[in-house]
Every structure is written in C-alpha cells, then in structure tokens.
N, C-alpha and C positions, 0 to 999 in steps of 0.2 A: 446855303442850305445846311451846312455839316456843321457851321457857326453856330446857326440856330439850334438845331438840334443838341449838339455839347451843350450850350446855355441852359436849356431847357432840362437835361440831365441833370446839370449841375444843380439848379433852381428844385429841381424833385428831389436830391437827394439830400440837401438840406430841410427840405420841408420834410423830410418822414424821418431824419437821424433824432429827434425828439422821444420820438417815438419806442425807438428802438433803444434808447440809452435806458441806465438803471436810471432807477428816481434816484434824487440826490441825498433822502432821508432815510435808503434801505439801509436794514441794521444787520451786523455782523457779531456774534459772539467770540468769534475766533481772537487769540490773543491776553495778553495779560494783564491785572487789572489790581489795583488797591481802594483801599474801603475804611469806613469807619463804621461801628455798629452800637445799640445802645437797647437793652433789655433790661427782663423782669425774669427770676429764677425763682425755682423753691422745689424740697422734695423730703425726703427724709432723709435722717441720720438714725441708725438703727445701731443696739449697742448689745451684742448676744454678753452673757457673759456667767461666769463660773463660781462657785465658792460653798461654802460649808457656814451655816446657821450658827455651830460654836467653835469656841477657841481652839479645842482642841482635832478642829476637826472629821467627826463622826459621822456629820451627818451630811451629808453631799446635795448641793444645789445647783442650777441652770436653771437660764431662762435669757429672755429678750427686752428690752425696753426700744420705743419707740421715740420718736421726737420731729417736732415737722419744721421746715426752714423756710423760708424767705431772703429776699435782699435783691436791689438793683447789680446790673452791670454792665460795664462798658469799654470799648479797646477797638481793634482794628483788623483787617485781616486784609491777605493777599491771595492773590490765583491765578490762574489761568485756564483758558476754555478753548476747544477746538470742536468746531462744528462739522461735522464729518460729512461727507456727498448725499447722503439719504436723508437729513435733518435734523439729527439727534447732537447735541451739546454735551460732550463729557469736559470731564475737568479735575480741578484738584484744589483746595482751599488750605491754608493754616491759619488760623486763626489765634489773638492771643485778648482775654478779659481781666480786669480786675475785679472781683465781688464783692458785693456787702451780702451775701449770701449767708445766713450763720441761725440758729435755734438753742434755746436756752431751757434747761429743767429746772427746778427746784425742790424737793423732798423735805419731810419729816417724818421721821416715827418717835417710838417712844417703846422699848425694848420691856421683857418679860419684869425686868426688875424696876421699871419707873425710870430710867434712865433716855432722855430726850437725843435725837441724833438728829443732825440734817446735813444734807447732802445737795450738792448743786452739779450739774451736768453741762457743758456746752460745746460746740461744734460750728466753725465754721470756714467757709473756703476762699482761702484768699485770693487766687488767682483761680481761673481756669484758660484752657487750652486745649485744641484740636488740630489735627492734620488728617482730611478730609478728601473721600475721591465723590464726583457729582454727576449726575449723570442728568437730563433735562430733553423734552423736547416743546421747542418756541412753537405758535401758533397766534393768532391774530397777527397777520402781517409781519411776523416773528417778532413781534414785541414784548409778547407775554409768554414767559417761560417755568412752569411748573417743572420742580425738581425735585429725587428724592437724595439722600446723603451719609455718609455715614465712613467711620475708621475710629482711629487713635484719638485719644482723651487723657490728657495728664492735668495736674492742679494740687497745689498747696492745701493740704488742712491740717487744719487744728485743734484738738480735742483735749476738753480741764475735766478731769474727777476730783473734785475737792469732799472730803469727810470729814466732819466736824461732831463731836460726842464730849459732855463737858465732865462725865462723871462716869467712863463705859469702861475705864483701866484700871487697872490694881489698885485696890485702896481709893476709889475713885478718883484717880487720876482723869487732867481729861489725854482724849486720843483727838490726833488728826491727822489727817493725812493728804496732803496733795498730788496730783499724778498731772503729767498733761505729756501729747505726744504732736509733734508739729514733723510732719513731712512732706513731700515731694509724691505724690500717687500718679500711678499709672491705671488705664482701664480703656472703655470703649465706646464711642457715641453713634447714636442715628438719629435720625431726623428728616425732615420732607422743608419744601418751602416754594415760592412765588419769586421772582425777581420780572421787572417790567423794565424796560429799555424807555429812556424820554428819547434821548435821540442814541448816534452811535458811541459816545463816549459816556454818558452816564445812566447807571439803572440804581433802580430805589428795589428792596427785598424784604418779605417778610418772611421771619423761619423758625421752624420749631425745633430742639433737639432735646434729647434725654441723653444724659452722661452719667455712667458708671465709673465712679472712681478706686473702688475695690475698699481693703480693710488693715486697719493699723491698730495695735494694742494700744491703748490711754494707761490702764492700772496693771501692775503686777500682780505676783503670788504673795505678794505680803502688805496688798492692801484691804482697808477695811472699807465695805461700801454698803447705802443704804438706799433705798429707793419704793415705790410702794408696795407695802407687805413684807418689804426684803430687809435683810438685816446680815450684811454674807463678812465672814473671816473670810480671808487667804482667797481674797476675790481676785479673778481675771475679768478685766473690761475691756472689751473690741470697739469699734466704732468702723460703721459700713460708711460710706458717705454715696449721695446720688443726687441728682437733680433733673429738674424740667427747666427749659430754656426758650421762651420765647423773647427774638428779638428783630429789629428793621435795622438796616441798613443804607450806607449809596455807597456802589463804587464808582472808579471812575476807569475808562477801560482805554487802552492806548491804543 
C-alpha cells in the first residue's frame, strides 16, 4: 500500500512540475549586451556672428545665419540592464557613430562700389558619440520595452568660412580669406525609444535622440565675411552644431 502510494506521488509530481517551471522562452533584460545600429540625422548648424560694415570699423553689426544638415549614420554600442524586483529596466548605454551628417551655404553680393563677393559656408560632424543612462519598463510578456534616455554627447565638427572678392582691396586688389575650425565638442542628448526582445538574447530597437553639441569659432577678428545682406570687416564667425537622430538597432544580450 505505501509502494503504491509513493508511486503515485511520484507519477503527480511529475505531472504538475510542467506547470510550475518558467516557460523556457521568458525573457530577462538583466545583464550586458553589444549592438550595432544604422540611422538618419539632420538639424541645424547655426552661425551667430559679429563685424562692422566698413574697414575702418564704425559701424557695428550682429546677427545669426541658419543652415539645415542632413546625412546617414552608423557604428555600434554597448550596455548594460538591470531589471529591478518591481519591473522597471534601468541601464546605461555608450554608444559611438560615424556621420555623413554635414550642410553646405553658398553666398553672393555685390558691395556699394560694384564690387562682386562670394562666400561659401560649411559644417559637418564627423563622428558622434554618447554615454547614456535608460530607464524602460517591458510589457507584453516583457518583450516590448518602451524607454526614455538621455546624458553625455561628444563629436567631431568641422566648420569652412571661405571669402572670396576679386576687386574689394586697395587698388583693387583681390581679398580672400579662408577660416575653418575642426574640434572635438562636448554637450548633451535625450531621447525616448522601443527595443523588442525576439527571444532572450537578441532585441531589435528603434530610437530617437537630439544631440547638442555646443559652439566653436570658424573666423577670427581679422576676417572678412559675406552672406545675405551682409558684407562684415573684422568679422567673428561661431558655429552651434545640433542634431535629430533617428536610428534601429539589434543587440545581442549575454
């Protein structure tokens, strides 16, 4: 009788251990995870900037020009995620891009004395970079994980002020002038985005971010620059740089 009985235990608790196990497909975010990613950018490049209408001087100007960018981009990034006992996915991302991200001006005037000038403008970022905290919480089965994002943004840009006037110097002489300033910028990003789990090691991601990159002089006090309306001695040229950032991703999560 006591045979039978154990048997019978045994035989029930294998029938119901099915039951009680996880499924073999539940997904975890916890842990660290590498990726590759491939976008579309673009934003402006804005260019305040300073000078005086004549040579000598006298008469003082400011103002701002505008410029819109474009270009693909694509690189990779790493992280890590911890799912905390209530549900919530924080984390932390760095990510690194290379851009074709870049916008281009071109100008002419034609000064008080008949005198033709033109001017060319450009800007663009060759790399961009983030290091990133995430915050997310999964839903559908935890598969689907809305998240919003945001930190540190650094990236290469590069900004040309070229001046060209064939008859605007002494004796009509021609002038020109080139300027350009290539650095290393720091500044700040946010952003929101989607990542969906296929199973437990790989998720596909879409995400948006805006990146400020802050500002860098292109011209000096002893250039000459022209743009529309404008005709400036002893010009200063800034260059803001900024972007939108939509991109997809997969990583693959350990």
């Amino acid at each position: 009788m006591l045979r039978s009985l154990l048997l019978a235990s045994a035989v029930a608790a294998c029938a119901a251990a099915p039951a009680f196990a996880a499924p073999a497909d539940a997904i975890t975010w916890t842990g660290p995870y590498v990726g590759v990613n491939l976008g579309y950018g673009g934003g402006n490049f804005n260019y305040p900037y300073s000078g005086t209408t004549d040579a000598a001087g006298t008469n003082p100007v400011t103002g701002r020009l505008r410029q819109s960018s474009t270009g693909v981009l694509g690189g990779g990034q790493i992280g890590y995620n911890y799912e905390t006992p209530n549900g919530w996915v924080v984390g932390l991302e760095t990510d690194l891009d290379g851009t074709g991200i870049n916008g281009r001006s071109a100008f002419s005037s034609v000064d008080g004395a008949g005198n033709a000038s033109s001017d060319e403008i450009k800007s663009q970022i060759d790399y961009l970079g983030t290091v990133r905290g995430r915050i997310g919480r999964p839903m559908f089965d935890g598969r689907f994980m809305p998240y919003v994002t945001g930190g540190f943004a650094y990236g290469r840009v590069k900004s040309i002020a070229d001046f060209n006037c064939s008859a605007c110097g002494t004796d009509g002489a021609a002038v020109s002038n080139f300027d350009s300033a290539a650095s290393t910028r720091t500044g700040w990003t946010v952003g929101a985005g989607t990542e969906y789990a296929l199973n437990n090691h790989l998720s596909f991601k879409v995400e948006y971010l805006y990146a400020d990159l802050g500002r860098d002089t292109v011209a000096n006090d002893a250039a000459q620059f022209t743009g529309p309306g404008v005709n400036l001695f002893n010009a200063n040229v800034q260059a803001d740089a900024n972007a939108n950032v939509v991109r997809v991703g997969l990583n693959y999560r350990f």
